[in-house]
Backbone bond lengths (Angstrom), bond angles and torsions (degrees), N, CA, C in turn:
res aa  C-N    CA-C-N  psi(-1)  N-CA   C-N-CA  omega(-1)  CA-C   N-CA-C  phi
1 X - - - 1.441 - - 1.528 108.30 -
2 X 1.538 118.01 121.11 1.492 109.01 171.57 1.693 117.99 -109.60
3 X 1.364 93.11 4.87 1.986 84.43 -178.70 1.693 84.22 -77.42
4 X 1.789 102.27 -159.70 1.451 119.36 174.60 1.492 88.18 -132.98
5 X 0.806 144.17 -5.42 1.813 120.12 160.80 1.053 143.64 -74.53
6 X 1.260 118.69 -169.95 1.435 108.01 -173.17 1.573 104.18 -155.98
7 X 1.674 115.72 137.28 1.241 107.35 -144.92 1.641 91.42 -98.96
8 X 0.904 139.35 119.79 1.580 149.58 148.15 1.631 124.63 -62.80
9 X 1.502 120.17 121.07 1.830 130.49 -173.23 1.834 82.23 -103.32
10 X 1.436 94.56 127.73 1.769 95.67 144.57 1.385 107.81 -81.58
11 X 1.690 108.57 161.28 1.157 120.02 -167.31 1.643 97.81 -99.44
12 X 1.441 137.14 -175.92 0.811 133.86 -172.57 1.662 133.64 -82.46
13 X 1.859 90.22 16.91 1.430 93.33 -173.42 2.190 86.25 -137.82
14 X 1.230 81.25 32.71 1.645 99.45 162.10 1.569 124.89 64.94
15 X 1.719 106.91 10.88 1.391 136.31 -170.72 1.406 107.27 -81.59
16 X 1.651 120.21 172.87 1.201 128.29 170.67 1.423 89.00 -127.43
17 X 1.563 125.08 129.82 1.655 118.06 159.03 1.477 105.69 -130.33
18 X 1.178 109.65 -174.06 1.659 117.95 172.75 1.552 82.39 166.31
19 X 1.451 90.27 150.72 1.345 128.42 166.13 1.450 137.07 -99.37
20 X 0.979 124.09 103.02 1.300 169.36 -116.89 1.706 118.77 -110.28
21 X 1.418 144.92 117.66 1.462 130.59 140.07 1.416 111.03 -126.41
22 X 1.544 85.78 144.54 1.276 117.67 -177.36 1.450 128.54 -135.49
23 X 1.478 110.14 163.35 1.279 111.82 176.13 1.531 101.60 -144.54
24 X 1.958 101.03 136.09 1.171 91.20 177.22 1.463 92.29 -132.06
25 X 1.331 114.02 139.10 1.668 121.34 -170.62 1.147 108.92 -98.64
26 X 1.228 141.95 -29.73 1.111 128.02 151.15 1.635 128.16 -29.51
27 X 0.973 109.77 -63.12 1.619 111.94 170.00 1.668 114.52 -83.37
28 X 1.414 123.50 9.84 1.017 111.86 159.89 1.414 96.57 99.10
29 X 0.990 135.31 -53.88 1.728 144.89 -179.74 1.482 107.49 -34.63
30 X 1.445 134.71 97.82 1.479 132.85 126.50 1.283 132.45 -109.91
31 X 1.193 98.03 159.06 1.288 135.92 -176.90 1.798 122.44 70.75
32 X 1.121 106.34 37.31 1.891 112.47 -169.56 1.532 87.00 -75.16
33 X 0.985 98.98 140.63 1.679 128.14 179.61 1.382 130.45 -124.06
34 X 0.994 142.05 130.12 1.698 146.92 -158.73 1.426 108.38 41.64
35 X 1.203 120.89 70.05 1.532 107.91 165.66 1.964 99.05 -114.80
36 X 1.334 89.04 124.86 1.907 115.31 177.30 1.736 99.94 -60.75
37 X 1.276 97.30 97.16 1.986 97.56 166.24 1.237 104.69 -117.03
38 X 1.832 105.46 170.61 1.458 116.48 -163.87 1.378 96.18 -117.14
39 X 1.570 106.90 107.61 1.609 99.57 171.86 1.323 116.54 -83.10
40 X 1.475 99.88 145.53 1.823 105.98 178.21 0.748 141.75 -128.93
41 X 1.538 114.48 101.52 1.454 126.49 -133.85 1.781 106.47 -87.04
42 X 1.176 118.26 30.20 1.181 116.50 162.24 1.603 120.23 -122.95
43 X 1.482 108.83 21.81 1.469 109.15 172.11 1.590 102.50 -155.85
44 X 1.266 96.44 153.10 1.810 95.45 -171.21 1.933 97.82 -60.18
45 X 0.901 141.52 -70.30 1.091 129.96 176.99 1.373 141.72 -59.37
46 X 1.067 108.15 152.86 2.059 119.00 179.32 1.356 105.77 -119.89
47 X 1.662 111.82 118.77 1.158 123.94 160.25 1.141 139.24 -110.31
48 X 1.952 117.83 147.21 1.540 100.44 -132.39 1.704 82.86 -129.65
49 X 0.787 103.62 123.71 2.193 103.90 179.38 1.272 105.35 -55.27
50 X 1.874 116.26 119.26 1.126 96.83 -179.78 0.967 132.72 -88.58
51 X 1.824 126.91 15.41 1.311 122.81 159.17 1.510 111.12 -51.61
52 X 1.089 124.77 -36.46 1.834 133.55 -172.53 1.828 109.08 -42.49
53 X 1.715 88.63 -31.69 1.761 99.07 -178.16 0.980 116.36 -88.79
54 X 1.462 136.44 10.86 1.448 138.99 152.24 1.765 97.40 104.24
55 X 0.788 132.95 9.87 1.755 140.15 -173.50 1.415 99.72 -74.03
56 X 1.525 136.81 124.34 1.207 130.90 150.03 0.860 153.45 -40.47
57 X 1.819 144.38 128.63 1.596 99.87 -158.92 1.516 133.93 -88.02
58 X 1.426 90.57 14.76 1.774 96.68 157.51 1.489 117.53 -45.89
59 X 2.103 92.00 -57.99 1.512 85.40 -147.05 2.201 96.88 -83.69
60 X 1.500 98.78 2.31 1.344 79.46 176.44 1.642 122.01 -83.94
61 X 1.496 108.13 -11.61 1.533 110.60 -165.26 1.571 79.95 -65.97
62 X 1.409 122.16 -57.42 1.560 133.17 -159.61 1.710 112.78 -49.32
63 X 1.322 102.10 -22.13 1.765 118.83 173.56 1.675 97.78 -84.69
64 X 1.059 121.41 -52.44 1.775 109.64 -172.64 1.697 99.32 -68.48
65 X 1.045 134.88 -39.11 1.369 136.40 175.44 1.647 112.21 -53.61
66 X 1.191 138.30 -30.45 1.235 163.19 -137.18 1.856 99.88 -101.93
């Protein structure tokens, strides 16, 4: 392959997804693996609900408070 892109299909409800692992150390969270996010290709960032990362919703109310 010599371009650098990468070719993206919307799905049939006109989305971009892929599945995803990550680790974010800040919150303590490694190694979550296959979680389905919606990239959005009209803003530099993708946001991912962080119930999706297994967080309780104790400790998430305590993250929106934060």
């Amino acid at each position: 392959m010599k371009n650098k892109f990468i070719l993206l299909e919307l799905n049939q409800r006109n989305e971009i997804r892929a599945d995803v692992n990550l680790t974010i150390k800040s919150l303590g969270i490694t190694e979550i693996e296959n979680i389905n996010v919606k990239i959005d290709t009209g803003s530099p960032y993708t946001s991912i609900p962080v119930m999706k990362l297994g967080i309780s919703n104790e400790r998430a109310q305590q993250m929106k408070h934060i």
